[in-house]
Structures are given as structure tokens and as C-alpha cells.
N, C-alpha and C positions, 0 to 999 in steps of 0.2 A: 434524539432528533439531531442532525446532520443538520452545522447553519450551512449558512451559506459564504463560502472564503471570498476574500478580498484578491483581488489579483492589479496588476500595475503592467502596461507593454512598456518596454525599453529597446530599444534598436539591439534584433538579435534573440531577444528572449522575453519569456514574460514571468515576472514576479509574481508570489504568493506571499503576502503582507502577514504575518502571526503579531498578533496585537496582545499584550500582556502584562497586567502590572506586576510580575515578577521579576520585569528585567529597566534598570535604567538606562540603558546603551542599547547602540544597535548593532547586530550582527548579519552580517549576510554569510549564505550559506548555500551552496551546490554539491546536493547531494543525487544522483543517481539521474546525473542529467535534468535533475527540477531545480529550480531556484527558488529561495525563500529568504524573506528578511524579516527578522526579529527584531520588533521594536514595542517602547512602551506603549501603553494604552490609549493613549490623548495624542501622542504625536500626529503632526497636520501630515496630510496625503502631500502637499506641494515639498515639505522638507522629504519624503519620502522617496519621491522624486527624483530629489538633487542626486540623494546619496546615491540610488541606485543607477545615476548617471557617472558619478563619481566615481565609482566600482564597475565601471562597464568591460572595458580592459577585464580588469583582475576575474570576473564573470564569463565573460566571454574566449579568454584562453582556457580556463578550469571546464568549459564545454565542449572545447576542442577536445580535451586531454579524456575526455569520459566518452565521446564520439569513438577516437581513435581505439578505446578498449573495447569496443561493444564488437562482441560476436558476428556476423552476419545472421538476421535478421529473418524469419520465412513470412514476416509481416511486411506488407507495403503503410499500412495505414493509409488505407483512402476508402472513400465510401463503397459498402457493398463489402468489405472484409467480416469474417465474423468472430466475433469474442464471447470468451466464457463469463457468467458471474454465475454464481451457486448451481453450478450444472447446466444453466440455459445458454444457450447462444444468440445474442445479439446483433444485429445487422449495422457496421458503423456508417454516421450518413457527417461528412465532414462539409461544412460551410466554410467560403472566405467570407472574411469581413475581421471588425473589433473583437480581440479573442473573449470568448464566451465557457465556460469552464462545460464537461461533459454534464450530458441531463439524458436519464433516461426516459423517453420521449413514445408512447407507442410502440413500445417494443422493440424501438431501437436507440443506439447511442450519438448524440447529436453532440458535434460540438464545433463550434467558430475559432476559426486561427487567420489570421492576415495571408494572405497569396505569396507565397516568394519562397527561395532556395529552400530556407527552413520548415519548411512546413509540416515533412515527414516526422522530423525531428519534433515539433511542436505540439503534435496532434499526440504521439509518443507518449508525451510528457504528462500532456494533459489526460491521457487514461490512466498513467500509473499512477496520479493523484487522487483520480476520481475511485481509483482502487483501494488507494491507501486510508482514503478518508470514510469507506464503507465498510471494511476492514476493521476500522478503527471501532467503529459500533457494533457490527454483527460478533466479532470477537470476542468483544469489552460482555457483551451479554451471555455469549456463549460458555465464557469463563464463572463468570457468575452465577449461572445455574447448575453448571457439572462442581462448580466449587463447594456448592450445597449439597449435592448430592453425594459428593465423594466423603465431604468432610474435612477441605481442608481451606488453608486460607493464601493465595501467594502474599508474596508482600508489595508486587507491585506488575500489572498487567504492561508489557509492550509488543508494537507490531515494526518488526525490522524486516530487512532483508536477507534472505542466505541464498550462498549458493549453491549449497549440499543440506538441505536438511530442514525442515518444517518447524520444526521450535527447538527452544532449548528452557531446560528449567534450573538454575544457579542453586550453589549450596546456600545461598540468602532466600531462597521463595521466589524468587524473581521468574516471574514467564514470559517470554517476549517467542511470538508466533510470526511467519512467514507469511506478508501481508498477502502471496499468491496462493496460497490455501483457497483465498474466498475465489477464486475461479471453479473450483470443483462443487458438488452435489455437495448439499447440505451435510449428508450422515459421514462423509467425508473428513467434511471440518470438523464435526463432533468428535470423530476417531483422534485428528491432530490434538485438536482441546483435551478431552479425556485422555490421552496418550501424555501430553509434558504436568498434568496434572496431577497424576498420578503418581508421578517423580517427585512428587512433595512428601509422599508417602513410602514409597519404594525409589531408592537411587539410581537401581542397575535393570535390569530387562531378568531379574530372577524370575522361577515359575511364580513366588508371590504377585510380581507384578504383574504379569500378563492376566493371570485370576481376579485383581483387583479390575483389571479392564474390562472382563467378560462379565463380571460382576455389572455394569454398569451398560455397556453395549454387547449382549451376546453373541452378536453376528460381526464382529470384531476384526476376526478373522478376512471378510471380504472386504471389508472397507481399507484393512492394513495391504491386501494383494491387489484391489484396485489403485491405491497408490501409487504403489511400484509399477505396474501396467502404463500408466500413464504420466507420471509425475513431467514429461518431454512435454507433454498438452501446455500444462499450466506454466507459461512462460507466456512473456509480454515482447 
């Protein structure tokens, strides 16, 4: 189950609060044009606050510098654009007002951001979280059932970003998967999962390997050439 994240506005951008007693300090962190701050468990929302007023500056030049890299865009993000999740396409419907993190809503993707320059950027932001954090589950489960089936064990599941390439699996067991996978048809994501998992097994793309995967998804073969056909779709 997917809670539901804490979020914080600050002139400029809106925070994503990670609460956790693993850590005694706090960290903030902008990564891929999101912003996030780590902090312990019990800390009050008003100290939360300061800091992330404290760090507005150091925030808000580190989102210029990640603006200024971004590609040109075939997105507007505004309502009435459509987006993928597991093969469907969703209709975005963007509110002003208090930002309200993405919900899907009727079949479509709603979500609130404040009115002003930023907003492209914001709306943005706030899908590739709502991505990340569904990602996060459908993944985490996906791994778990092909793990059983195949036989083997990673030593530890994550979902990053690339920008060539759908997952990777470490000579440690390590699997960390391409959070925009979850844009595509379900038997899709199965082929990515069953594909870096199988690397636990076989290292290289020898004929073992490919066998081992038809072993498990027979029809293999389309899901690896729908990939390639489309891989240009699943971008955000």
C-alpha cells in the first residue's frame, strides 16, 4: 500500500518531507528536478520549515541548473495532455490552488500546483513522483514473484533513473530498475523484471540466458521488440 507523502510549498518549489529514524540530521536533496528533505522521525513541520527556507537559495539555483539540462520537452503539462501508466493512457486535469500531490481520479490524473511562472515545471515534478512512488510498489512486487519463480534472490531491489537502459543487475545481486518502465503494458515490465533477474543467474546475454527467459515468459521475443519500437513513448 502507497502512504500517502508529506509535501511542504516554499517560494519557488514544493518539498517532499522523508521522515525516518535512520537518520539524525537533515538533508535536503534535488534530484531530477524534485526536491526532497530528509529528516528524523519526530521532527516538528515548523523546524522543517525554517530549514527549507534556509536552503532556498542553494534549492532554487540547483533547479535552474537541472531546467537548463532538460531536453526540449513534447510535453506541455496542462490539462487534456495524455500520459501512460501500465499501457493506459490517462487524461491530465491540472488545478491552481495549495499543491495537492497527483491522484488518480476517474480515469484521470489530477493534481493542484499554485498559479505562476512555475507551474509547468511543478505539475512536472509532481508526475515524476507520482511515478516513482508507484514504481516503487508495482516493481518491489513484480521482483518478488519472477524472484520465486526463477530461483533466485537480489540482495537488494531499487528503482533509479537511466538514460540508456531499463535496469541493471550488480555483480553484488543488486537490481535497481527504470522507474519509466511502469509507463508501459504490464507484460512489458515483466520482460524488464524477468530480463535483470535472470542476470543473477546468467551474467552475459549467452544462449543460456535468453532460454532461461523463455523459460519463464515464452513470447519474450515481443515484448523485447516492443521495447525497442517504442522505448521514445515512455519518457516524461
Amino acid at each position: 500500500m502507497i502512504t500517502n507523502p508529506e509535501y511542504i510549498e516554499e517560494v519557488g518549489f514544493i518539498a517532499e518531507v522523508i521522515r525516518t529514524r535512520r537518520v539524525k540530521s537533515v538533508d535536503v536533496r534535488v534530484v531530477e528536478g524534485a526536491v526532497s528533505i530528509v529528516v528524523p522521525k519526530d521532527l516538528d513541520c515548523e523546524r522543517i520549515k525554517r530549514i527549507l527556507a534556509e536552503r532556498r537559495l542553494w534549492v532554487t539555483n540547483k533547479l535552474a541548473l537541472h531546467r537548463d539540462a532538460l531536453p526540449v520537452s513534447v510535453k506541455n503539462y496542462v490539462s487534456g495532455e495524455s500520459f501512460s501508466y501500465l499501457g493506459r493512457n490517462y487524461r491530465l486535469k491540472v488545478n491552481a490552488g495549495h499543491f495537492e500531490p497527483v491522484k488518480l481520479i476517474h480515469g484521470r490524473l489530477v493534481v493542484t500546483v499554485p498559479s505562476s511562472g512555475e507551474q509547468q515545471r511543478l505539475v512536472r515534478n509532481a508526475l515524476i513522483r507520482w511515478y516513482k512512488h508507484h514504481a516503487e510498489q508495482k516493481l518491489q512486487l513484480k521482483v518478488e514473484r519472477y524472484a520465486t519463480i526463477i530461483g533466485v534472490e537480489p540482495s537488494s531491489i531499487g528503482v533509479k533513473s537511466f538514460k540508456s537502459r531499463w535496469g541493471s543487475c550488480s555483480a553484488q545481486g543488486k537490481i535497481d530498475l527504470n522507474w519509466r518502465v511502469i509507463m508501459a503494458p504490464n507484460r512489458i515490465v515483466d520482460y524488464v523484471v524477468v530480463h535483470e533477474l535472470t542476470h543473477l543467474k546468467h551474467h552475459d546475454h549467452s544462449p543460456q540466458f535468453w532460454k532461461q527467459v523463455e523459460r519463464v515468459l515464452p513470447d519474450y521475443l515481443v515484448s523485447k521488440a516492443w521495447l525497442k519500437d517504442n522505448a521514445m513513448r515512455l519518457v516524461d
